[in-house]
Each structure stands twice: as structure tokens, then as C-alpha cells.
TORPA-4810 file (N, C-alpha, C, O; in nm, 3 decimals):
<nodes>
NODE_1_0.084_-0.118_0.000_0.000_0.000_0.000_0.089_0.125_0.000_0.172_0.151_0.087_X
NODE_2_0.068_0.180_-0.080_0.107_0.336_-0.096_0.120_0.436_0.032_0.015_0.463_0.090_X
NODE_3_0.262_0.503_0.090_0.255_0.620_0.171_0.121_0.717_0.126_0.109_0.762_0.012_X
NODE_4_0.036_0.738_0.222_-0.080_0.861_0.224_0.021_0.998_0.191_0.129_1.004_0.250_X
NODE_5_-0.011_1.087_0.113_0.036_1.229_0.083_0.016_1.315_0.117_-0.086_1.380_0.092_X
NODE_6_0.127_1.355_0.202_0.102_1.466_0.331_0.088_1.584_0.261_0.161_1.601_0.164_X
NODE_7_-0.022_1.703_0.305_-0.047_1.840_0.274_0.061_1.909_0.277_0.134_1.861_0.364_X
NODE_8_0.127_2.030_0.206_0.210_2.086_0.182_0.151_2.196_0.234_0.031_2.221_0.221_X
NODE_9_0.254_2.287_0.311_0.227_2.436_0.318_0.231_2.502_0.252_0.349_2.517_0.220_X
NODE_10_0.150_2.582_0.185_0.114_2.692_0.071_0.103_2.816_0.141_0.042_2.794_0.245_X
NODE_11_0.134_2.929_0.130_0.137_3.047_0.209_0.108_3.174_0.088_0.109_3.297_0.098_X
NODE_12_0.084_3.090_-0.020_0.046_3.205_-0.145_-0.061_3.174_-0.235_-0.043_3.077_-0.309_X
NODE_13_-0.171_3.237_-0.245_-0.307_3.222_-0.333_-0.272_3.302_-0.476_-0.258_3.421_-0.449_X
NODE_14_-0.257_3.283_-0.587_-0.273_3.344_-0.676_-0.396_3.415_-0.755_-0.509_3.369_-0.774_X
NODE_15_-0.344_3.536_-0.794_-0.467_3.629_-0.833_-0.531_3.608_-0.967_-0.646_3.624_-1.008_X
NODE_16_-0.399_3.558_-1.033_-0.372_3.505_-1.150_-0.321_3.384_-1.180_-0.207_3.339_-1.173_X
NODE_17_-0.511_3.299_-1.247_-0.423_3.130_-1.271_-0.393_3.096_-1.413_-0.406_2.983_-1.460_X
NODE_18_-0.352_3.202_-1.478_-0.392_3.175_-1.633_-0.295_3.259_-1.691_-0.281_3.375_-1.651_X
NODE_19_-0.189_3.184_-1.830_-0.110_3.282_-1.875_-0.138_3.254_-1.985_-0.213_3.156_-1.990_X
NODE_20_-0.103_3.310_-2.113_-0.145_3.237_-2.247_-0.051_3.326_-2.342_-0.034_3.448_-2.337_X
NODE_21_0.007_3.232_-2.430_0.069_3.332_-2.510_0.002_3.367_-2.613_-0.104_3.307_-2.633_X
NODE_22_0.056_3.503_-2.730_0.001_3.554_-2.794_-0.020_3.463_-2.904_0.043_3.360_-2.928_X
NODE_23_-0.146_3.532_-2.987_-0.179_3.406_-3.125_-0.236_3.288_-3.038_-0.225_3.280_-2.915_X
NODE_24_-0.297_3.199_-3.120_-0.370_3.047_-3.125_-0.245_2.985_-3.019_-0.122_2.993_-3.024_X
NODE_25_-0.342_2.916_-2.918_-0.285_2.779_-2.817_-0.366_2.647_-2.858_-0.479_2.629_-2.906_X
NODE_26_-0.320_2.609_-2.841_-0.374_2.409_-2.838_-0.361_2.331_-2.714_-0.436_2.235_-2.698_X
NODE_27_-0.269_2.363_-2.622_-0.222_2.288_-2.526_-0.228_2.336_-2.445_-0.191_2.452_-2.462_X
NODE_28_-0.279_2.302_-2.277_-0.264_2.339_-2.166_-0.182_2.271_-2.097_-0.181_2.148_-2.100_X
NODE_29_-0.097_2.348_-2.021_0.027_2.292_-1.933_-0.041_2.352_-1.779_-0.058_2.473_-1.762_X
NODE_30_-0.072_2.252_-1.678_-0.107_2.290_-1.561_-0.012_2.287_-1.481_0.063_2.190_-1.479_X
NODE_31_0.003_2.392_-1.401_0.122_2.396_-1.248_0.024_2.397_-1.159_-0.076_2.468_-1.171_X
NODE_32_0.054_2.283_-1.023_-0.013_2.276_-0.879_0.051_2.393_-0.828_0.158_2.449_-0.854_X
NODE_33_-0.042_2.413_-0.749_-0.025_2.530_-0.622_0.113_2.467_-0.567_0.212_2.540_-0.562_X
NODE_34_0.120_2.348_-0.532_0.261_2.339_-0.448_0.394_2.373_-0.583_0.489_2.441_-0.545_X
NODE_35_0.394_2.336_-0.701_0.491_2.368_-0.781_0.510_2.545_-0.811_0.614_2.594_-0.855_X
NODE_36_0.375_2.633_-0.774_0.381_2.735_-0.786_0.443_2.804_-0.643_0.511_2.906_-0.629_X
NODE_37_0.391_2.708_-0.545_0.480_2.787_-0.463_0.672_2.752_-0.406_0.764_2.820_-0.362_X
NODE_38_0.654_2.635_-0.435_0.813_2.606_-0.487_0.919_2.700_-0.563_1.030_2.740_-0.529_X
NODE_39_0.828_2.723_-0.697_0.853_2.845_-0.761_0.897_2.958_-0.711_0.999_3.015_-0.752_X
NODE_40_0.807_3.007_-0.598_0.793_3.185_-0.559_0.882_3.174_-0.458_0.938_3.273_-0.411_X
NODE_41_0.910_3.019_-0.402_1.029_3.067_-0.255_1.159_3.029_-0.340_1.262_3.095_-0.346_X
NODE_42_1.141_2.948_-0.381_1.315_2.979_-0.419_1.381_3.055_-0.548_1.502_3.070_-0.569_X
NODE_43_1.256_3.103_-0.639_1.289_3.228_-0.751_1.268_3.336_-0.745_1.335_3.396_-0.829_X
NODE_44_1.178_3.427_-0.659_1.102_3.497_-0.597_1.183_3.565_-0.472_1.276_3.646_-0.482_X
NODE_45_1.126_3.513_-0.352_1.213_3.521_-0.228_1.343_3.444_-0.247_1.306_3.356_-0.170_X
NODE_46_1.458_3.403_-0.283_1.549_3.373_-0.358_1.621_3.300_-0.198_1.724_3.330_-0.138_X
NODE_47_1.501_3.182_-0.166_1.517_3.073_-0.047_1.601_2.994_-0.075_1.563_2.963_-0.188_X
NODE_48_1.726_2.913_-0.050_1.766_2.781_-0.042_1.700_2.678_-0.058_1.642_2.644_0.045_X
NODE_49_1.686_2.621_-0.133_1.663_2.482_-0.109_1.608_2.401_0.043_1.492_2.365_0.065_X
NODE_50_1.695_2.388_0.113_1.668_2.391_0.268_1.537_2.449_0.353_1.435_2.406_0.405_X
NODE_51_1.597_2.558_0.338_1.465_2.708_0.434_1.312_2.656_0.342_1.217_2.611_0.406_X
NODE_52_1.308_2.666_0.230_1.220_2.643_0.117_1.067_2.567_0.217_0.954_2.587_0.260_X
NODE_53_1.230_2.427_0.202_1.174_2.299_0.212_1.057_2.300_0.360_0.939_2.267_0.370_X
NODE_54_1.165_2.357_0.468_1.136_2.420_0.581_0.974_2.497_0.572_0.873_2.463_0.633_X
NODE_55_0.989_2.592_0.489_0.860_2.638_0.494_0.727_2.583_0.402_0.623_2.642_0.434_X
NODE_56_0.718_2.527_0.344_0.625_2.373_0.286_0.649_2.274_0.340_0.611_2.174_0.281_X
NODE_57_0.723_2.252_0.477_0.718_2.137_0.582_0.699_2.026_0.502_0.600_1.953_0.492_X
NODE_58_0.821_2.022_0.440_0.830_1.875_0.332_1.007_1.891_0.359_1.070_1.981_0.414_X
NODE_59_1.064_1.736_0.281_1.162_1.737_0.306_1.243_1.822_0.190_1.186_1.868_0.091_X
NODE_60_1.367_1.835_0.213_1.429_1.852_0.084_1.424_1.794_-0.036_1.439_1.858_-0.140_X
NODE_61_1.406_1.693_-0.032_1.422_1.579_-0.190_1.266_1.613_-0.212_1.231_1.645_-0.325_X
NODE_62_1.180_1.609_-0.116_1.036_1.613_-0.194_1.025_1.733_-0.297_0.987_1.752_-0.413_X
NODE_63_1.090_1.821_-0.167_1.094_1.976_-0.227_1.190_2.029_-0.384_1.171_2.128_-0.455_X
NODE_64_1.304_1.908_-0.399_1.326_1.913_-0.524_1.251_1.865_-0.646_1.242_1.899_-0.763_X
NODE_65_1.191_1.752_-0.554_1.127_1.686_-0.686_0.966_1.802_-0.736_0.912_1.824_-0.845_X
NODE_66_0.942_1.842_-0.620_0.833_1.974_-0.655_0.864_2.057_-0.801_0.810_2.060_-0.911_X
NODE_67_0.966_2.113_-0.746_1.080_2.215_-0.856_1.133_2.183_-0.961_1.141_2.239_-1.070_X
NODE_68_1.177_2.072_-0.914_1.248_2.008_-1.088_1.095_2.023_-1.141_1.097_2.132_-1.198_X
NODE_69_0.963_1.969_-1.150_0.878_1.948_-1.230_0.847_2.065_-1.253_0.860_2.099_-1.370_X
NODE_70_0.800_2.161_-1.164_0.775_2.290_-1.223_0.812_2.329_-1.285_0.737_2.366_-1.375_X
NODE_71_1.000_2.369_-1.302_1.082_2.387_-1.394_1.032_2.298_-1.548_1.012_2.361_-1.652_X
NODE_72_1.019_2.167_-1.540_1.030_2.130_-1.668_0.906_2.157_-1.736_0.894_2.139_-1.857_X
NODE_73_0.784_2.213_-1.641_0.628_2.228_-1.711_0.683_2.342_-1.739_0.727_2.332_-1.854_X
NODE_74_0.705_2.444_-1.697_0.751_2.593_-1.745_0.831_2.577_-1.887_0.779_2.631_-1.984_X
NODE_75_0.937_2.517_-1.903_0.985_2.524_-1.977_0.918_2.445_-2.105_0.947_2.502_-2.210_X
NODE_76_0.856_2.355_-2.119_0.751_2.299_-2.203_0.641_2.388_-2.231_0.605_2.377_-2.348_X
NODE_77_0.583_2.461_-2.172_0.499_2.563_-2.206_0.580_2.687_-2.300_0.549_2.726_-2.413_X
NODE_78_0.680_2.727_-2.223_0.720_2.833_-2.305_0.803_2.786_-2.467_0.804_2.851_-2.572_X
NODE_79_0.840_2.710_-2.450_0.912_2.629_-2.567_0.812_2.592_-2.663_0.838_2.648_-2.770_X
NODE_80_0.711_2.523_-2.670_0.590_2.510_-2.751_0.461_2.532_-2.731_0.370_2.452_-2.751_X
NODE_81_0.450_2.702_-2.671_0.381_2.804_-2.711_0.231_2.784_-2.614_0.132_2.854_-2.634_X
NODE_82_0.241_2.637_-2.473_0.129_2.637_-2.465_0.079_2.760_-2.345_0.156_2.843_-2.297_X
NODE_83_-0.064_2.746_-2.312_-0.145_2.813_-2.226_-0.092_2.722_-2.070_-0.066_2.602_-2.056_X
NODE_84_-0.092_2.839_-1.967_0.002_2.791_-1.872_-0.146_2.823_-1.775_-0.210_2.928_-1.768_X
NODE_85_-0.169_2.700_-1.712_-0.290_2.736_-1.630_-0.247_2.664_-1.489_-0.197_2.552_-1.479_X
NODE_86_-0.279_2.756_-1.377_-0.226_2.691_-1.212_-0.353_2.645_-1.149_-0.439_2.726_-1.114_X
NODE_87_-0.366_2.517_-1.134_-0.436_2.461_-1.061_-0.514_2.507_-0.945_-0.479_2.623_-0.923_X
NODE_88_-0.600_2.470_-0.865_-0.638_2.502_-0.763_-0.613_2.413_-0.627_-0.593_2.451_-0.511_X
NODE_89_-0.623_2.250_-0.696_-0.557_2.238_-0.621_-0.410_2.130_-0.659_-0.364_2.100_-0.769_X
NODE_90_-0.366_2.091_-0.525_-0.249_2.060_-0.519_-0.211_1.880_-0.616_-0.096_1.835_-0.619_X
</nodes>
């Protein structure tokens, strides 16, 4: 049986869940609230790795594996042009 998946601390609501680039989209690329806030502490508030992790009360490795994915949805969206939409939930 599968570890149950512990809630992450989120400490940021976005105002804005929707980016889209200019001209015709086809594809939606979704980011979770926890990859968005992964995002804002360590690109944003420019957190360690560590402290990050600390404040989404997850470990470090979880907290990379958060980031690495965000990173690679970001970069798949912007690379082939899709609509970048953030989840609600996690």
C-alpha cells in the first residue's frame, strides 16, 4: 500500500491562474499550487533549497522533486507556445 500524501504548506493564493501566449494555443500545461509555490520561494524570495523545504514542511528531496517538475512544465509551455494554467488544487 502506498505512503498517504502529506499536505504541503502553501502560504500564497494566486490572483492570476492563467497565462497564455500571444496568437492560437492548443495545449494546456497545468502547475499545482505546491509547484507554484516552490517556484515563488526559491525564484522569488530567492530561499535555499533547505529554508524552502522548511517552509512547505516537506523534506528537501520532496521539495526538489516539486521544482524540478515545475521547472520542466515551465519550460515545455514556453518552448511550444502552450497556455500555462495553475491549478487550484495541489
Amino acid at each position: 500500500m502506498a505512503r498517504p500524501r502529506l499536505r504541503r504548506r502553501i502560504q500564497f493564493k494566486p490572483r492570476i491562474t492563467a497565462f497564455k501566449p500571444e496568437g492560437r494555443f492548443f495545449n494546456i500545461t497545468e502547475l499545482t499550487l505546491e509547484e507554484l509555490e516552490a517556484l515563488r520561494l526559491k525564484n522569488v524570495q530567492g530561499l535555499d533549497q533547505i529554508e524552502a523545504a522548511k517552509r512547505m514542511r516537506t523534506s528537501q528531496s520532496t521539495f526538489q522533486r516539486i521544482l524540478s517538475s515545475a521547472y520542466k512544465k515551465l519550460g515545455h509551455a514556453i518552448v511550444f507556445g502552450d497556455r500555462l494554467k495553475i491549478s487550484k488544487e495541489s
